[in-house]
Each structure stands twice: as C-alpha cells, then as structure tokens.
N, C-alpha and C positions, 0 to 999 in steps of 0.2 A: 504493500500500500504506500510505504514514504517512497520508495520507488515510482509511482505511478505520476506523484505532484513535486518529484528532484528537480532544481534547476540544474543541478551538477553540471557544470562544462558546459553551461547556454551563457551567452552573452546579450544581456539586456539594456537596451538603451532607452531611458526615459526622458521625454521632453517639459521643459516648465519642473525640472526635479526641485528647485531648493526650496518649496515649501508648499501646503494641504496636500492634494491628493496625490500631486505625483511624487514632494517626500516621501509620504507615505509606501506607498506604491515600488518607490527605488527600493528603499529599506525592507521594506515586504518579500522584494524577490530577493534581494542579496541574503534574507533568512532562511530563504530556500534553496539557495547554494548557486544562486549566478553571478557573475563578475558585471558590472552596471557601471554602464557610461550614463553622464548626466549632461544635460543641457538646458540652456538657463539663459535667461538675456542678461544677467550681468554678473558679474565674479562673486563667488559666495562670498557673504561677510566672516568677521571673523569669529561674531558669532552661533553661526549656523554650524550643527553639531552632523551636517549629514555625513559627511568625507568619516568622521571617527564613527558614526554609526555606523557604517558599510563595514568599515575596515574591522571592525571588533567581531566580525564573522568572521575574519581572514580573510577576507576577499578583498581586489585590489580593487580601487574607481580612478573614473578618469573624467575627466570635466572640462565642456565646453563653453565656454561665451557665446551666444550666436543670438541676435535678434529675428527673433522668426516672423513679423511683419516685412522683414528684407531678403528678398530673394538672392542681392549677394555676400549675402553675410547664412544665411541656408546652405549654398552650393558650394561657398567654403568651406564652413564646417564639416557638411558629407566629404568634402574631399580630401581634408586635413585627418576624418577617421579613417577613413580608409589606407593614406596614409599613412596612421600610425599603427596600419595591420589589425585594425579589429576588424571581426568577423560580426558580423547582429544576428543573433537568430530572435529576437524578442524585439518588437517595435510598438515602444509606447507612446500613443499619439496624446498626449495629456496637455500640452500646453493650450492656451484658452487665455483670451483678456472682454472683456465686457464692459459696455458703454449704455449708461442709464440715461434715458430720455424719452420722453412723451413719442410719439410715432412721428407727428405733423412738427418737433422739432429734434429730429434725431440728423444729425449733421452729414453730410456726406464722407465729411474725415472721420467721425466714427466709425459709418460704415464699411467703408474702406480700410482701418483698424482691424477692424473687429474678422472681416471677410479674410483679410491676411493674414492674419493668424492665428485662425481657429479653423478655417481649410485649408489656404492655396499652400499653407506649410504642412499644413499635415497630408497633402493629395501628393506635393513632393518630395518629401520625406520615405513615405509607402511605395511610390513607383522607383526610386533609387535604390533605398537597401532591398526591396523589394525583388527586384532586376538579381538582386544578388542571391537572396531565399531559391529566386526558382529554377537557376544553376544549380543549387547542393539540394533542390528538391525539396526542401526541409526550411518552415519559418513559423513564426506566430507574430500579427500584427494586432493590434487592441486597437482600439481611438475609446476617446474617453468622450460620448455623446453627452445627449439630456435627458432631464425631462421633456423640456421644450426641442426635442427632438418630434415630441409627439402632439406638443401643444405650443402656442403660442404666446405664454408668459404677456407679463404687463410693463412696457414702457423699456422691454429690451428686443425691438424690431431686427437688428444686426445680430443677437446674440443669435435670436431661436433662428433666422433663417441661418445663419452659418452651422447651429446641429442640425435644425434639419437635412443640409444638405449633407454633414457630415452622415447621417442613418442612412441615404440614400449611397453614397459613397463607398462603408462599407460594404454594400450588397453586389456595387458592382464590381468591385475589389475580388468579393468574394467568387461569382459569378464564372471567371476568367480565369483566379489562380487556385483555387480549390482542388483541379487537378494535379497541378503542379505540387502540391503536397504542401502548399501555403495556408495555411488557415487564419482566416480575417473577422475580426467580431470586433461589437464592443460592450461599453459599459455605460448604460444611463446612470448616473447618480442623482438621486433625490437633493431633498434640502440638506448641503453639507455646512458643518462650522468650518469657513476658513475666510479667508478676506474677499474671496467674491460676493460671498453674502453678506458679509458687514453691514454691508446698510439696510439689509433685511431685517436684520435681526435687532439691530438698531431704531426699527423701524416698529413701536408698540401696536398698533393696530395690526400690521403685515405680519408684522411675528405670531401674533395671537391667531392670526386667521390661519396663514402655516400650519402651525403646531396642530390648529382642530383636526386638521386633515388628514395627519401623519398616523397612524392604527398605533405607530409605537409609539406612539406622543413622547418622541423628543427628535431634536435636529442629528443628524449622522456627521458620524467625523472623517476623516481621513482613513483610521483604521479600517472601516466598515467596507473599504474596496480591494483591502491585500487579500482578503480570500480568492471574491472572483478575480482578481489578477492574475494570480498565482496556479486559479484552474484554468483560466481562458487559455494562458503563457504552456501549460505542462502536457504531459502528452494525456491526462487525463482527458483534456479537448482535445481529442485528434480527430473526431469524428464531427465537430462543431465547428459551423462555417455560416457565413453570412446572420449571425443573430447578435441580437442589442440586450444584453442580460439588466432588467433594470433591478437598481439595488438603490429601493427609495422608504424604507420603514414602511411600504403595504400604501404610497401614495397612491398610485396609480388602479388601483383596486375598487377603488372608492367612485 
C-alpha cells in the first residue's frame, strides 16, 4: 500500500510554491518521497521555512524566480530547468493571482493579469514539460482549478473565466495524452484560508454567508489538498484522467 502513493524517484515541480496551497502541496509531496522544484515570482524570504521543510525529509529542492504573467521570464525558467538536468515527472499547475472588482469595473489590466497567469502559464508550462512526459511515456500533471470552475463567483469576472477555462483545459490535455501514458486532472478547492481569501474572510457578512454553506462549517486550509495531491501525483491515479477532484468541505453538494 505505501508502495502504491511512493513518490520515491519522481521529480515534482510546483508553481506559486512559497506559500497556501502550493507550500503546502510542495511539502506534501517531498513527504512522500519526491525531490520538488519550486517556483515562485520572487526569491523566498528569509523567513519562509519551505527550503528546511523539504530538506528535513532528505530531499534536495531547487528554486526558481520566474514571473509567470511573463512569457519570457516562463521560457527561461523551462529552459534554465532543463538545463540544470531535471527530469519532471509531476507538474503542479498551482500558481493563481486574483483581481476583485465589480464586472462593469473590472479593468482590462486585471484581466489580462489574471488570464496570464492563471492559464497562458499554466497551458505553457503543460505543453513543455509535457513534450517531455510523452517521450518517457510516463507523467502526472494537476492544475489546481475552482470552485468557480463550475460557477461564476461575485465580482471576480477574470478569476472564474480563467478556471473555467482552466477545467476545460484539463480535458483537452487529457483527451490527447492519456495514451501516451500522461495523466492530466485537477483539483477544485473550496473556501481555503490563505491570502487569496483574505478579504473574504475579512469580509463579516461574506464570511458568515460562506461558512453557512460549507457541510463542515469551517474554511479549508492548505493541508486539506496534500492528500488529493499526493493520489492525483502517484500511481495510485494511473487509471485517472481528464477529472477535477473537488475538495470543498461538501460545498458543492449543497
């Protein structure tokens, strides 16, 4: 059985690592025994504790800069890993930025923010290392969707169209390389505590109305996604392709 969810000898690369879900998420797999690259739009601080959390498993990390709203600050980074001889067999699409505003004043720099990177980096990212999985026949890509994959949330117009198109993305991902022995999914997350929601939660009325909704009446943290990570990532999914595991305390149910 620990055989079946090993990361032993996979190489996991998580986008948006140094903090919520994809910390999480890094530290999740490196428990599970993969070596994790990280990527991040700025230099960890000094005191961001993820570099000694990885390494206290024995495992080594390695850590990029790369602003993934920029396309060539993206194609350097792929190219600078590869470069330094890593192999990906784990591709976590995690990174995400989100712009609050009414519909009829949601900015076009917003949107263009938001569209860049929370797709055209994660659609480049997947067909790159990608490229490489379906050579060794052998890969596992996540993206980390929505809720508002499935609905259209209130006064974040850029966000939910960029999951949505993320859920459609997946499928066609899937659709193509599922033969090739690629397996592509993702992960909806419900209401999580981390600075995306900050002003939700900040937010007494929004918070309270949240909360009614949740079956487990309370917000999810970060923790609440290294499971499905860890199974989507192992060969436990080897048979799992093209689906959006949502992990929202019983939201969507409702």
């Amino acid at each position: 059985m620990n055989d079946l969810f090993s990361l032993e000898g996979k190489t996991a690369l998580v986008t948006g690592c140094s903090r919520g879900i994809g910390k999480g998420i890094a530290i999740g797999l490196a428990k599970a025994g993969a070596k994790v690259i990280g990527v991040s739009s700025s230099v960890l601080s000094d005191d961001n504790t993820l570099e000694s959390d990885i390494e206290s498993f024995g495992n080594k990390f390695d850590y990029y800069a790369a602003d993934l709203s920029n396309r060539e600050d993206i194609y350097h980074m792929i190219n600078q890993v590869r470069s330094d001889g890593h192999k990906v067999d784990i591709l976590i699409n995690n990174a995400g930025s989100i712009r609050r505003a009414e519909v009829a004043n949601h900015s076009d720099e917003d949107w263009d923010y938001v569209m860049k990177t929370n797709l055209d980096s994660a659609f480049i990212l997947t067909r790159e290392f990608g490229k490489d999985m379906i050579e060794r026949k052998s890969g596992k890509v996540i993206f980390i969707a929505s809720l508002l994959s499935f609905q259209g949330g209130i006064n974040v117009p850029g966000y939910a169209a960029s999951k949505g198109a993320v859920a459609s993305l997946i499928k066609a991902f899937s659709n193509e390389w599922a033969k090739h022995g690629v397996n592509v999914n993702g992960i909806a997350p419900g209401y999580i505590a981390t600075d995306n929601t900050e002003a939700l939660r900040n937010n007494e009325e929004r918070a309270t109305q949240i909360l009614a909704r949740i079956p487990q009446n309370r917000w999810g943290n970060p923790d609440d996604m290294v499971g499905p990570a860890i199974f989507l990532a192992s060969k436990a999914a080897n048979y799992v392709s093209g689906e959006i595991l949502v992990v929202d305390g019983g939201w969507m149910g409702r």
